[in-house]
C-alpha atoms as a printed R data frame, in Angstrom:
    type eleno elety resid chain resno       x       y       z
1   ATOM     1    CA   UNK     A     1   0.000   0.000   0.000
2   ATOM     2    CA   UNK     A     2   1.127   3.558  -1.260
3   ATOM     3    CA   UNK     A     3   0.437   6.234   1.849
4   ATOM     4    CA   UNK     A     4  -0.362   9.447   1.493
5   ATOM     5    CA   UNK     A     5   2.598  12.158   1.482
6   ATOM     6    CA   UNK     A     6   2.588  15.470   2.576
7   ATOM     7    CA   UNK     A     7   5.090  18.270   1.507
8   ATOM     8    CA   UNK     A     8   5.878  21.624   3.445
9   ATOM     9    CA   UNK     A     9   5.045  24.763   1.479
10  ATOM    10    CA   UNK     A    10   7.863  27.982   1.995
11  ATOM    11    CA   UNK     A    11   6.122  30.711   3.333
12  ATOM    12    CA   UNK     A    12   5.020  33.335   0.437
13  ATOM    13    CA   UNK     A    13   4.213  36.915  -0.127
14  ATOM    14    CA   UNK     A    14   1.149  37.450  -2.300
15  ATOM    15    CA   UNK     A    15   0.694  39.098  -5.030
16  ATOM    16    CA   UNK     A    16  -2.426  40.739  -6.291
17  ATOM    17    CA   UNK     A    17  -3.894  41.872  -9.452
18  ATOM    18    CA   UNK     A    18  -5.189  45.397  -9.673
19  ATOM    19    CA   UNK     A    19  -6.183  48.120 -12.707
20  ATOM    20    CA   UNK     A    20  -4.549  51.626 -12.939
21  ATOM    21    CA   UNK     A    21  -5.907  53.875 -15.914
22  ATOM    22    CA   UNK     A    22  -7.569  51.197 -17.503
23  ATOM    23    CA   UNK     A    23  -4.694  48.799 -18.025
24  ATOM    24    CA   UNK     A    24  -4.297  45.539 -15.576
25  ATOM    25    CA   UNK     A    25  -0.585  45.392 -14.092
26  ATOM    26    CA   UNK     A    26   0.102  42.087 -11.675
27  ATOM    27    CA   UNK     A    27   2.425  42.521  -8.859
28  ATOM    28    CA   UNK     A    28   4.225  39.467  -7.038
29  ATOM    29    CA   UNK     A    29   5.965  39.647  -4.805
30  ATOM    30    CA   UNK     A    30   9.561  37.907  -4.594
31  ATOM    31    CA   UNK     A    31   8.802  34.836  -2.387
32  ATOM    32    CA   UNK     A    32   5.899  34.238  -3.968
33  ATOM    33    CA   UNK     A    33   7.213  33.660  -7.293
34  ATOM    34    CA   UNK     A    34   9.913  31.608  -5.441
35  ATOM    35    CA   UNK     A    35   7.535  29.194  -3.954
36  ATOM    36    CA   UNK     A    36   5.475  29.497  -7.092
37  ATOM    37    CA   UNK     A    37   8.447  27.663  -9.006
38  ATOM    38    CA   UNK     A    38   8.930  25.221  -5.817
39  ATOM    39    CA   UNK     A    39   5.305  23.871  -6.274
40  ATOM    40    CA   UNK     A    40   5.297  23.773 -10.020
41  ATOM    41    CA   UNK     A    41   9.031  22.056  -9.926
42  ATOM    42    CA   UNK     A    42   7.822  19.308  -7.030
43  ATOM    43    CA   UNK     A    43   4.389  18.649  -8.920
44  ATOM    44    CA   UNK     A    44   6.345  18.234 -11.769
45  ATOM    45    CA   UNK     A    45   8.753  15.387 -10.454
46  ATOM    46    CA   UNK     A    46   6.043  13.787  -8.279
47  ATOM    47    CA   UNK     A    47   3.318  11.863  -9.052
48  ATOM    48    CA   UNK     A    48  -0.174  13.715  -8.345
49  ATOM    49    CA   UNK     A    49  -1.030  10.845  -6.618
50  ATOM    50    CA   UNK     A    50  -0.730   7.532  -5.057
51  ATOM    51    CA   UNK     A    51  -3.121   4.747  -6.451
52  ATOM    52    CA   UNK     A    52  -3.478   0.985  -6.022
53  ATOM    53    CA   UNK     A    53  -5.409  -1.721  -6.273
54  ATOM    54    CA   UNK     A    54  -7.847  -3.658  -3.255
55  ATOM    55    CA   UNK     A    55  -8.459  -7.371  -3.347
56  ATOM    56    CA   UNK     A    56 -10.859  -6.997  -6.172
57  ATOM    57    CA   UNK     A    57  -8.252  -5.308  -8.661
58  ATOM    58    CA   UNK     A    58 -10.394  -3.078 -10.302
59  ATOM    59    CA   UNK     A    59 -11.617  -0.990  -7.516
60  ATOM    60    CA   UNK     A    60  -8.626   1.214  -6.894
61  ATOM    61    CA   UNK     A    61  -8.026   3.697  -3.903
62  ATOM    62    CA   UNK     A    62  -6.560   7.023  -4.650
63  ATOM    63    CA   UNK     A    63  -4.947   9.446  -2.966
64  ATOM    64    CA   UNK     A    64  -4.124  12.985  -4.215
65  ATOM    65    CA   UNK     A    65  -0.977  14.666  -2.454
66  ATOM    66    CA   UNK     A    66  -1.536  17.066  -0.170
67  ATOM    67    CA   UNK     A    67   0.859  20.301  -0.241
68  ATOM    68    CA   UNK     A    68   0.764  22.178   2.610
69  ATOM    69    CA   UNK     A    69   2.091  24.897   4.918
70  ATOM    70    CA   UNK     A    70   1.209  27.185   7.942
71  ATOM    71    CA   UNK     A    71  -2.179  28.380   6.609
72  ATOM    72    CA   UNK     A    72  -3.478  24.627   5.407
73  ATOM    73    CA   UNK     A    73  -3.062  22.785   2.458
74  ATOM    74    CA   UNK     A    74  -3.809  22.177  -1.225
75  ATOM    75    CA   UNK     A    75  -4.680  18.999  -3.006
76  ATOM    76    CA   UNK     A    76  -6.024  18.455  -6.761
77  ATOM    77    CA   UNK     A    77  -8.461  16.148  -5.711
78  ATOM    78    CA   UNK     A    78  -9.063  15.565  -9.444
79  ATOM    79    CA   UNK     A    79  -7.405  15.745 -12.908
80  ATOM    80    CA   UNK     A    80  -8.968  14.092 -15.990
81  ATOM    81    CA   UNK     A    81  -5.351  13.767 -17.612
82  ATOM    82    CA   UNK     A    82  -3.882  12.136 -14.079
83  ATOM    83    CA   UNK     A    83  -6.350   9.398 -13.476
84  ATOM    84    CA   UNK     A    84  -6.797   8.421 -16.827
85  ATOM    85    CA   UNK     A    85  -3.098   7.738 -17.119
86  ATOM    86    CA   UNK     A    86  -3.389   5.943 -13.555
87  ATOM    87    CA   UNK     A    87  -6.125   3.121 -14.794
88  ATOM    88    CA   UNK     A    88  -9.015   5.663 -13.767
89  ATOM    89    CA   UNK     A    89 -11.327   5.941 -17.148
90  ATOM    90    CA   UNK     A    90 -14.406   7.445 -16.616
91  ATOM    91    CA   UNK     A    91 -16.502  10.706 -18.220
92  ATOM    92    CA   UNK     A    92 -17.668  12.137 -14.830
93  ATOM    93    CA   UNK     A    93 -20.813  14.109 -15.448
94  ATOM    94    CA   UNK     A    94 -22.483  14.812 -11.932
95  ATOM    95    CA   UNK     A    95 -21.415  15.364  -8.419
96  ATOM    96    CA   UNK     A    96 -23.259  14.182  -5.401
97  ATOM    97    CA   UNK     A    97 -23.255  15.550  -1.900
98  ATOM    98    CA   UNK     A    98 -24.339  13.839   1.218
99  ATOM    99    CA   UNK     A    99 -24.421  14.650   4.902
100 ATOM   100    CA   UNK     A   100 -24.884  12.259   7.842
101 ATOM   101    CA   UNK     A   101 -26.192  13.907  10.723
102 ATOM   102    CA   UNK     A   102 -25.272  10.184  13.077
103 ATOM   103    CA   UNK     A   103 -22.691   8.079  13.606
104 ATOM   104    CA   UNK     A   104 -23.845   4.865  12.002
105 ATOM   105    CA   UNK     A   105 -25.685   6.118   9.047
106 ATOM   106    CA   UNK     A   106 -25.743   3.395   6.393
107 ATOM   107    CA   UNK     A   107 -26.200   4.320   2.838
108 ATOM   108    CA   UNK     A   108 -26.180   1.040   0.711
109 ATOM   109    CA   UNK     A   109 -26.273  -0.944  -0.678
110 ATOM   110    CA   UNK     A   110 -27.010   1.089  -3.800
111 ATOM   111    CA   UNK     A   111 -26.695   0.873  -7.649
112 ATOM   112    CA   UNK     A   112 -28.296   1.981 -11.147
113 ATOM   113    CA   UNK     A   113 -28.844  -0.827 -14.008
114 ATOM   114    CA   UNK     A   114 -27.291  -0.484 -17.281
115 ATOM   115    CA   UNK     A   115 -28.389   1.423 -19.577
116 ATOM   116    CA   UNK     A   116 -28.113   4.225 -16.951
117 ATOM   117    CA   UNK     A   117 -24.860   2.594 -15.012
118 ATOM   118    CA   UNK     A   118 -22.451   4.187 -12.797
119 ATOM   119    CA   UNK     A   119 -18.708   4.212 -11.754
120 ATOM   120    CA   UNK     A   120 -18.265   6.554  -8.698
121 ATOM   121    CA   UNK     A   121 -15.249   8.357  -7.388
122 ATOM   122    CA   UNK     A   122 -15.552   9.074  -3.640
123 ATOM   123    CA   UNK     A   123 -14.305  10.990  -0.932
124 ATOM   124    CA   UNK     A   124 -14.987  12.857   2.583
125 ATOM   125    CA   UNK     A   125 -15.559  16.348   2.835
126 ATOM   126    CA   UNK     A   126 -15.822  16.043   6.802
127 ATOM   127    CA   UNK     A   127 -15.355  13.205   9.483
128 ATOM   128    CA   UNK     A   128 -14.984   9.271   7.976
129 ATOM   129    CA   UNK     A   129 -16.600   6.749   6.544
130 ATOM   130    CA   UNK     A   130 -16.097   2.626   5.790
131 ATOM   131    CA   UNK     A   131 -16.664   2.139   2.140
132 ATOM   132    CA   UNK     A   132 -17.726  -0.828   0.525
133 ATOM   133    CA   UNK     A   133 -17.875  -1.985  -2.790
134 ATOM   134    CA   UNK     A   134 -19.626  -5.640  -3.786
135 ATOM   135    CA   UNK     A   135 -18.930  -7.238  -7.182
136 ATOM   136    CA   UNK     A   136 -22.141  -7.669  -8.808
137 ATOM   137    CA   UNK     A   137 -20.993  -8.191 -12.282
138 ATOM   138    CA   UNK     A   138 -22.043 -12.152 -13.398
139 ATOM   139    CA   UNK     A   139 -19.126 -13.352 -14.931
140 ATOM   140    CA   UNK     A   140 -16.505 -11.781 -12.992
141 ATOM   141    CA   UNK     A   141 -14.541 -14.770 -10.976
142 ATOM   142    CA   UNK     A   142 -14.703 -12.145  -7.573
143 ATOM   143    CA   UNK     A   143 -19.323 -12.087  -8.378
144 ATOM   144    CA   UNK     A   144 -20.442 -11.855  -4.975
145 ATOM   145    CA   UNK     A   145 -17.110 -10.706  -2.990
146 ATOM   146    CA   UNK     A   146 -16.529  -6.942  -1.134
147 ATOM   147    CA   UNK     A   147 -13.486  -5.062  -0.321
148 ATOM   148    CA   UNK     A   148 -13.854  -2.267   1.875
149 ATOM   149    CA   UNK     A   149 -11.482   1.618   2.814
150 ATOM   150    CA   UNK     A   150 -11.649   3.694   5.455
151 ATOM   151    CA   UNK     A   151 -11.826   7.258   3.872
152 ATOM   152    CA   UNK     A   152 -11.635  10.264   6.214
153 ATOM   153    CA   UNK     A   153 -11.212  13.918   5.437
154 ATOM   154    CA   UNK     A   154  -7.980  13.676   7.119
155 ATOM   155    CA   UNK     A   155  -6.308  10.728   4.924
156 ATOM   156    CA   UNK     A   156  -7.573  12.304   1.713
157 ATOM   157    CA   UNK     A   157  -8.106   8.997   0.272
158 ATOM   158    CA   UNK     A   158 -10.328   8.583  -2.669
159 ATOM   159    CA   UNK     A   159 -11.958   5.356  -3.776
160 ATOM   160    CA   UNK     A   160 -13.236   4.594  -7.575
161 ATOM   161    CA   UNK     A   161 -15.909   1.783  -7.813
162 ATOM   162    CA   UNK     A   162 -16.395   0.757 -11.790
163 ATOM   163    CA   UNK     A   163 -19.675  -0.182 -13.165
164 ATOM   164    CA   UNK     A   164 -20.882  -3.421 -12.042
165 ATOM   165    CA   UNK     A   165 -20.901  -2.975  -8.362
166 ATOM   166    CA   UNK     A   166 -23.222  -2.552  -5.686
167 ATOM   167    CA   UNK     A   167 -22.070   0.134  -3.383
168 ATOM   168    CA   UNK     A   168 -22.333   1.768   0.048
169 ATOM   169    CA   UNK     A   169 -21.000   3.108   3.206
170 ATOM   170    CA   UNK     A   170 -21.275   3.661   7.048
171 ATOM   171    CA   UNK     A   171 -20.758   7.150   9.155
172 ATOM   172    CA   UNK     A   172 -18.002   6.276  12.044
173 ATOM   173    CA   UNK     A   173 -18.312  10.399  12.966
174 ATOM   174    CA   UNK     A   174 -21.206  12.662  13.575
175 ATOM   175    CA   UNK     A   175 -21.946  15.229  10.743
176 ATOM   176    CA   UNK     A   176 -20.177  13.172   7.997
177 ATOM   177    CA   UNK     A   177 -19.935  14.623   4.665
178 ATOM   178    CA   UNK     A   178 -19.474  12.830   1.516
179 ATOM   179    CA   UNK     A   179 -19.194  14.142  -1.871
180 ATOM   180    CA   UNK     A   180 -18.751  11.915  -5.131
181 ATOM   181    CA   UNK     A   181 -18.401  12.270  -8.627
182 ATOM   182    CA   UNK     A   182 -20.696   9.453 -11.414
183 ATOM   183    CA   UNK     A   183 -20.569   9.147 -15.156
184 ATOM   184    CA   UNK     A   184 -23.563   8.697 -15.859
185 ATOM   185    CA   UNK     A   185 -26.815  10.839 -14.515
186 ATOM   186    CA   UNK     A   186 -29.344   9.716 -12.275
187 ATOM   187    CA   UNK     A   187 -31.966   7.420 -13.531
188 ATOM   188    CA   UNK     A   188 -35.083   6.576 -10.754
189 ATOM   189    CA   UNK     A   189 -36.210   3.709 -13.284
190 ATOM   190    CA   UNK     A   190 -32.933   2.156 -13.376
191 ATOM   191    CA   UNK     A   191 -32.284   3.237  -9.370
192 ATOM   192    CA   UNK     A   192 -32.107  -0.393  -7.310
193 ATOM   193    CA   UNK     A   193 -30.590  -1.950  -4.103
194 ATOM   194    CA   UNK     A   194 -29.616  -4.687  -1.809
195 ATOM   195    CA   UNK     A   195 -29.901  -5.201   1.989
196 ATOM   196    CA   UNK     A   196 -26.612  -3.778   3.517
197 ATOM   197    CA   UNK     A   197 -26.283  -6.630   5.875
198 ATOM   198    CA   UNK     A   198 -27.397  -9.601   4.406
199 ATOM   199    CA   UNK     A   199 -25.716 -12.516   5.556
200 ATOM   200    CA   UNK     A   200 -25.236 -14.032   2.594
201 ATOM   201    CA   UNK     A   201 -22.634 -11.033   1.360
202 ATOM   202    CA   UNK     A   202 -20.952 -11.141   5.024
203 ATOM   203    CA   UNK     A   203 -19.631  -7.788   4.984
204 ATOM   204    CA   UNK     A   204 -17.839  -6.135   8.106
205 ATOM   205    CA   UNK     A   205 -19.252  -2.858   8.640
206 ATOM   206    CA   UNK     A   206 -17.400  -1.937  11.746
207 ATOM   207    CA   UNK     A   207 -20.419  -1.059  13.478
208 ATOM   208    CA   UNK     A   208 -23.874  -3.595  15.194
209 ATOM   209    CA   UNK     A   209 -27.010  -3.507  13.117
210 ATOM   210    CA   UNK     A   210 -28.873  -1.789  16.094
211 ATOM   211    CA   UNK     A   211 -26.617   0.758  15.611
212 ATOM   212    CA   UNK     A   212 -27.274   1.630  12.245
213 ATOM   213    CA   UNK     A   213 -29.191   4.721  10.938
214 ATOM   214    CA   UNK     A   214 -31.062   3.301   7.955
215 ATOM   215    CA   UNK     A   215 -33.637   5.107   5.201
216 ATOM   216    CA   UNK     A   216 -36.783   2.783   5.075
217 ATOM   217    CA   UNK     A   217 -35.770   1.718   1.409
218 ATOM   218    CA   UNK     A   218 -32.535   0.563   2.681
219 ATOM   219    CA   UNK     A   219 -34.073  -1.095   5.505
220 ATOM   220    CA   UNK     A   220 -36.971  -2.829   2.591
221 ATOM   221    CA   UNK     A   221 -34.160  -3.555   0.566
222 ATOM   222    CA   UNK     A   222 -34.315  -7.571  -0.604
223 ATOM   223    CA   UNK     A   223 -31.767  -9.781  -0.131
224 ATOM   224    CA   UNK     A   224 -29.001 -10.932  -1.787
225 ATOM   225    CA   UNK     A   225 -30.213 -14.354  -2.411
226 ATOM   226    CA   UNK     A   226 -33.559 -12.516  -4.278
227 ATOM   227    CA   UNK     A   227 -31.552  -9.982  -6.280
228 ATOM   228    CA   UNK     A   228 -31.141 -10.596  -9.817
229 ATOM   229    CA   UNK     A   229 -28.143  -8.817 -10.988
230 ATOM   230    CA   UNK     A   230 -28.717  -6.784 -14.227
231 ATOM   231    CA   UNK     A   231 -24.744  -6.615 -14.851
């Protein structure tokens, strides 16, 4: 496994952008150019992220580096041209927002049939999450299996979940937010899911069912054993 690695940023004097008589003049200051070049220079030797695969190789964790300094940090938390050159390949054309108001909040497990099917990309905004991803796809030799992340907003780790799979998670801090990106738009008709604990799947969620925070169509969800995958 790849961790995540964090680089100091110099301190910097900013520069602004102002008009005088109608023309636009930018003034920077010294150290900011410096640590301008420093950022460009490091970005340019290091990867813009750290990427492998879980136990189901096609579900991939990524995580974008993190350069910070006294005042915080910045990450790219998402380049086209990056993650398709790291095995990422999808045409991302809606981002999703969720807050969790409990610890314990199950969403899952979710997914949209084909025509209308999804890969996600996810993260945390705030607090931490256990994600889980179940291969639903019928002639894959892992049909059936789960691999799991912890993603927090303080390890910045992303995790992309391809077409195919049934997916979900579980809150492990109050007000949890998650935000993630699909390729493909939502569809109500094509909309579907599976009970989160079914003991058929055997997934560890961390957490005891009486615990959980559930919507009632995750708690009506059917069974593994009734579902009829459409992948």
């Amino acid at each position: 496994m790849l961790g995540n690695k964090i680089f100091p940023l110099p301190t910097e004097t900013v520069g602004f952008v102002g008009t005088e008589r109608g023309k636009i003049r930018a003034l920077r200051g010294s150290a900011c150019s410096q640590t301008r070049f420093a950022v460009d220079d490091r970005m340019a030797k290091e990867d813009p992220m750290d990427v492998y695969s879980l136990d189901i190789p096609d579900v991939k964790i990524i995580t974008p580096r993190q350069f910070r300094d006294d005042r915080g940090f910045f990450s790219e938390t998402y380049n086209a041209r990056a993650f398709k050159a790291a095995g990422v390949a999808a045409d991302f054309v809606q981002d999703n927002h969720s807050y969790s108001a409990k610890t314990g909040t199950v969403r899952g497990l979710h997914y949209q049939a084909p025509p209308h099917a999804q890969s996600k990309l996810v993260r945390v905004l705030r607090g931490a999450i256990i994600d889980v991803a179940v291969d639903a796809r019928k002639a894959s030799p892992t049909f059936g299996k789960w691999v799991k992340a912890k993603l927090s907003a303080e390890n910045g780790k992303q995790i992309f979940v391809p077409k195919g799979f049934l997916h979900g998670f579980v809150t492990l801090e109050p007000d949890t937010e998650v935000a993630y990106k699909v390729d493909a738009f939502y569809d109500g008709a094509s909309d579907g899911s599976v009970q989160w604990n079914d003991p058929g799947l055997g997934i560890d969620w961390e957490i005891d069912a009486e615990n959980a925070s559930l919507s009632q169509k995750d708690a009506d969800a059917p069974a593994w054993r009734d579902f009829t995958s459409p992948f």
